[in-house]
C-alpha positions as CSV (number, residue, x, y, z in Angstrom):
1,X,-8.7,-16.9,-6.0
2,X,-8.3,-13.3,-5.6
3,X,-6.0,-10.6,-4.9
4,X,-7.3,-7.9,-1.7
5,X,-5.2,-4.8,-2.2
6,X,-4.4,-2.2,0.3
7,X,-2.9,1.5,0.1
8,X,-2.0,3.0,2.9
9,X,-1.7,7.0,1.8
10,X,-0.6,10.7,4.0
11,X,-4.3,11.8,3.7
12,X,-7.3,11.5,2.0
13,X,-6.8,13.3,-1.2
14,X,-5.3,12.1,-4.0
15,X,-4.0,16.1,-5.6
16,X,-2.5,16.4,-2.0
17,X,-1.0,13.2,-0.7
18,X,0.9,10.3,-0.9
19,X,1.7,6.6,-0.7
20,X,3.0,5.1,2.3
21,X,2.4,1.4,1.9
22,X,1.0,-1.1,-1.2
23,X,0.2,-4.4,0.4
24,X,-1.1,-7.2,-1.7
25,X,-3.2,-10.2,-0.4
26,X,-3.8,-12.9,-2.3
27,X,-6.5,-15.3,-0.8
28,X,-7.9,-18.7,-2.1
29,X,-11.3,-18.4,-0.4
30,X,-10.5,-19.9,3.1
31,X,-6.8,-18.1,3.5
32,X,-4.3,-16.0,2.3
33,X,-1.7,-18.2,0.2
34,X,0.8,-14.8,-0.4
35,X,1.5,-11.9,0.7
36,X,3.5,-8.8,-1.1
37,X,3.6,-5.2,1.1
38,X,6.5,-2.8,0.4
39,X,6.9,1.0,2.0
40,X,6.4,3.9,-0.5
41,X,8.4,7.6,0.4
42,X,5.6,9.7,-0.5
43,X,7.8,12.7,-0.4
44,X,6.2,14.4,2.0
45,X,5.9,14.3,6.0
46,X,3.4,11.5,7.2
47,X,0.6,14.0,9.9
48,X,0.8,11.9,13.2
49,X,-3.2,11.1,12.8
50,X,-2.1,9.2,10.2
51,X,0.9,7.8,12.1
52,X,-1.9,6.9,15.0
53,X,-4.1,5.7,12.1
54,X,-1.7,3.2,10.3
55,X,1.4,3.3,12.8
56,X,3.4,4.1,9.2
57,X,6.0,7.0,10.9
58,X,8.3,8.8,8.6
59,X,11.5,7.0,10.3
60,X,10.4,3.5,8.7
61,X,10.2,5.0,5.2
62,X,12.7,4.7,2.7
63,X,14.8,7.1,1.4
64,X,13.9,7.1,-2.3
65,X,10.6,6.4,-3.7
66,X,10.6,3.3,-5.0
67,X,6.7,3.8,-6.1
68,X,7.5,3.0,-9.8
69,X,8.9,-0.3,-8.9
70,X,6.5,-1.2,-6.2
71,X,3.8,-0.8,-8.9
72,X,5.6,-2.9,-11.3
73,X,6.3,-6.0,-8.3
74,X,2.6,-5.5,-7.6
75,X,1.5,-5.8,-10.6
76,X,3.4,-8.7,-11.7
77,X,2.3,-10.3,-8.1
78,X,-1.6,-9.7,-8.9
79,X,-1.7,-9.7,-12.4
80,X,-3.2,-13.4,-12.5
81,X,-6.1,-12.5,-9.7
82,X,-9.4,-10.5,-9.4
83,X,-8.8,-7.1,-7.4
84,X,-11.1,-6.0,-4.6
85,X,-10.6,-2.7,-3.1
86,X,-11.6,-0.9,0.1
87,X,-11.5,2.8,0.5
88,X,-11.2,3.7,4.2
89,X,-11.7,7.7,5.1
């Protein structure tokens, strides 16, 4: 088993941008068996190519940033599992 995880940001640079979404697959080789994804306020205005990019908009963000405890869920959710990343740009 393994965990896939996915981070959905406001742009491409870390100094300058933001979370949006942490999403968590866990997959057994044939299917995912769970799933964690939670929204991220990344404090900051999401630019509509990244709205057309993810379909994240700043309406469906919450109002705090709840990136501290999202962390601490993910972690606890993957902890057991290999990671495997993917960058997209």
């Amino acid at each position: 088993m393994y965990a896939i995880v996915d981070i959905e940001t406001t742009g491409g640079y870390a100094s300058a941008h933001g979370i949006t979404e942490i999403s968590v697959f866990v997959h057994n080789g044939e299917r995912v068996i769970k799933h964690f994804e939670t929204l991220v306020n990344p404090q900051q205005p999401i630019p509509r190519y990244i709205e057309a990019l993810t379909g994240i908009n700043n309406q469906w963000l919450p109002t705090h940033r709840y990136l501290m405890r999202s962390r601490k869920h993910c972690t606890i959710f993957a902890a057991e599992y290999l990671y495997s990343t993917q960058c997209k740009l």
